[in-house]
N, C-alpha and C positions, 0 to 999 in steps of 0.2 A: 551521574555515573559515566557519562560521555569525558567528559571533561579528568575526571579522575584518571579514567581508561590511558589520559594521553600519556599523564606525568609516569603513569608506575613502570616497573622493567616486567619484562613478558610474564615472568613466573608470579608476577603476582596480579595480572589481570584477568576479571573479569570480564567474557561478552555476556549480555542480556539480552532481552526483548519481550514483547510484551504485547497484550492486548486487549482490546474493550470491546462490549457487547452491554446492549439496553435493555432493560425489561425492571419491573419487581423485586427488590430484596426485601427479608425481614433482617434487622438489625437483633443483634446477640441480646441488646437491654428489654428488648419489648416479650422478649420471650420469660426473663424473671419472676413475672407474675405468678406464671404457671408451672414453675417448677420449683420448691423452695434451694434445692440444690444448688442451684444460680444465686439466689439471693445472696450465699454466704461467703463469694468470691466475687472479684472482678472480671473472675474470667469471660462471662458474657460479653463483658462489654467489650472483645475481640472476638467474637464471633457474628460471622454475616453470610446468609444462607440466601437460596435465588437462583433460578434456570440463570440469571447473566453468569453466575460463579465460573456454573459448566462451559458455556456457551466462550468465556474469555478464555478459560484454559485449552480448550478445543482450538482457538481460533492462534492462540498466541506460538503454535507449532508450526503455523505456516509462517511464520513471522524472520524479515532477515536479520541480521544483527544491531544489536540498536536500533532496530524499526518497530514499529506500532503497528499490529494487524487490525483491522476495522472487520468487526465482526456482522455480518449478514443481517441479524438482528436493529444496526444499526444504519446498515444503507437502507434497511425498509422503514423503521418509524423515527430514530432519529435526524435533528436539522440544525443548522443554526442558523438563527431568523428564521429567515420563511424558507430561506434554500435547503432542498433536502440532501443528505449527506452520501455521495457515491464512491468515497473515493475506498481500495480495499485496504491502503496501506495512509498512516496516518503522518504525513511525511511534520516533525515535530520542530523544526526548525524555520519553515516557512515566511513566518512573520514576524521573526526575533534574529535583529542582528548578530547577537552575541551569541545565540544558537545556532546560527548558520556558521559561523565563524568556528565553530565545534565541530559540527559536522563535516565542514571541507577539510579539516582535519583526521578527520577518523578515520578516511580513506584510506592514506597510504600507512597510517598507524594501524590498521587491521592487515594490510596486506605483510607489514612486517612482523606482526602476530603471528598470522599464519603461516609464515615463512620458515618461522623458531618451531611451529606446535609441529611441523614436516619433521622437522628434524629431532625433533624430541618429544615424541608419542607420548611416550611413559610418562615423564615429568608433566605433561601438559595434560596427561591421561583425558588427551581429545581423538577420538577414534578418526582416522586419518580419512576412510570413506565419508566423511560428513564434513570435515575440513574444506575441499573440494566446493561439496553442494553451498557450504556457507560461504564461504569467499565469493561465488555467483552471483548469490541471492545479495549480499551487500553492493556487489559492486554493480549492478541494478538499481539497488536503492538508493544508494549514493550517486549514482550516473553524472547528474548534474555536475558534481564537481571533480571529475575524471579529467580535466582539463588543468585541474589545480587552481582554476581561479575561481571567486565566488561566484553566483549566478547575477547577471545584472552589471557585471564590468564589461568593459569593450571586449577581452578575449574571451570570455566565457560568452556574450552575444554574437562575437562571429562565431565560433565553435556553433554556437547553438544555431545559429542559421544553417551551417554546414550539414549537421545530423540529421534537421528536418527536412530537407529536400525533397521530393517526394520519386522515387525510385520508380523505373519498368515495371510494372503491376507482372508478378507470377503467379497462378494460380495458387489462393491455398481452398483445401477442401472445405467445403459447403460453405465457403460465407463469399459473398457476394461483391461483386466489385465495388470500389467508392464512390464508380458514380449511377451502381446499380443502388444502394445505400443513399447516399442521398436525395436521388428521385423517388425513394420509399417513406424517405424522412420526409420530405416535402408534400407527398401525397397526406400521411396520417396526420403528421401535424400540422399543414394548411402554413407550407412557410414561405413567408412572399421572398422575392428574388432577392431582397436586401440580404435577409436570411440566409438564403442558400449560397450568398457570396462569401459570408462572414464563418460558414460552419463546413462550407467545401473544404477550405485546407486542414483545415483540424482532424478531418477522417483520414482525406488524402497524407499528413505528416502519419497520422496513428499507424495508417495501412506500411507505410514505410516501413516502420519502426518495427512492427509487428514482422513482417517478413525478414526482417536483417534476426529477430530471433528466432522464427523458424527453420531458418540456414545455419544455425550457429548450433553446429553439433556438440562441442564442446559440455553444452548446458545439459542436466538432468531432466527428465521430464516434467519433476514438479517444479523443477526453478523453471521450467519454458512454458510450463500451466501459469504458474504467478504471476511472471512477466509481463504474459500476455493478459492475463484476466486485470492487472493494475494501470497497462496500456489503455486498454478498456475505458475503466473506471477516470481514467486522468483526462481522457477523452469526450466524457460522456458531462464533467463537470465542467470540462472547456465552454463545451456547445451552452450552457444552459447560462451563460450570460449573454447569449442573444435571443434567449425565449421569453414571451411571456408566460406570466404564472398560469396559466389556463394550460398552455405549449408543456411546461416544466411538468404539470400533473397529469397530464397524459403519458406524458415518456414514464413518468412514475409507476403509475399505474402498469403500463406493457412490461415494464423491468418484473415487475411483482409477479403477473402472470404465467412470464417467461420462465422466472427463478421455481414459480410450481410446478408448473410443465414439467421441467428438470425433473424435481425432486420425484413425480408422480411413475 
């Protein structure tokens, strides 16, 4: 769909997005048995029922253009291998050249999108206060290639040195400085000095980053809730290849805690 999006002219593109959530389905075929109604069509076999159903549709709202929302259900029991999954936002080009090569494209082809749907409401019949929010929320998710080059070329590596600097710490409300933060990480998780070498700038860049969006009045509130909650999440999967598995199931465990806390 990424790829299609590039070639067509405004009026005939589609944005998407989209999302996953783990849990239980029952499959439309299994239910057959018990209804003869089912038997006498195919229609069963396109229906698939399951809290993930709810749980993806729910999730796939906060989702930016073209991105993949990781639903909550899945940072808490889904993994791949043994590492557990944190990230919020399912960044779907990562480890695929030719999808990465889509993506650094989609950038400045959504900004032109958006540019045409300003100007022609009706035709694009895209409500212009959400225009706005989405154009944010992609060009966040797409960040990385804001520079125009891929990730991992010489200009996109100094760019990226550039952005993670790590800035004059300003107060943000109730969270704790980074290296109030990692003397807490090092206390619960027992992290020797190697540790605390290799996971110090990963906060120090996050807190950075995180404060250039709490100054950036520009953004909506729930595009500076996402931002920041996927900063988070990007940050949190950084650190966890310098833990051991024991280190990683504890942080696991506190994340679960914390997320009930919340909800309670």
């Amino acid at each position: 769909m990424g790829a299609e999006f590039l070639v067509l002219k405004n009026w005939e593109r589609s944005v998407i997005r989209g999302a996953v959530a783990y849990g239980p389905v029952i499959m439309g075929g299994e239910c057959k048995e018990v209804a003869a109604i089912l038997k006498e069509s195919d229609y069963a076999n396109s229906i698939l029922l399951g809290m993930p159903l709810v749980q993806a549709y729910t999730a796939e709202k906060g989702a930016p253009p073209f991105g993949v929302s990781v639903h909550e259900s899945v940072r808490a029991f889904g993994r791949l291998g043994k590492d557990p999954i944190t990230v919020s936002l399912w960044r779907w080009w990562s480890k695929n050249p030719e999808n990465m090569k889509i993506a650094n494209a989609l950038l400045p082809s959504l900004h032109s999108y958006y540019e045409w749907c300003r100007k022609n409401p009706t035709a694009s019949g895209y409500p212009p206060e959400r225009i706005d929010a989405h154009q944010a929320m992609a060009d966040e998710y797409f960040g990385e290639f804001a520079n125009g080059s891929l990730p991992g070329t010489a200009a996109s590596a100094k760019s990226s040195k550039t952005r993670i600097q790590p800035t004059k710490h300003t107060q943000r409300d109730a969270v704790p400085h980074p290296d109030q933060q990692i003397s807490k990480l090092r206390k619960v998780l027992n992290l020797s000095d190697k540790q605390v070498e290799n996971i110090k700038p990963i906060i120090d860049a996050r807190e950075a980053k995180v404060m250039e969006v709490m100054k950036d009045r520009s953004l909506a509130a729930e595009v500076r809730r996402l931002a920041i909650n996927d900063l988070i999440s990007e940050s949190k999967s950084k650190m966890q290849a310098f833990l051991t598995d024991e280190q990683k199931t504890v942080l696991v465990e506190r994340e679960q805690v914390h997320n009930a806390g919340k909800k309670a």
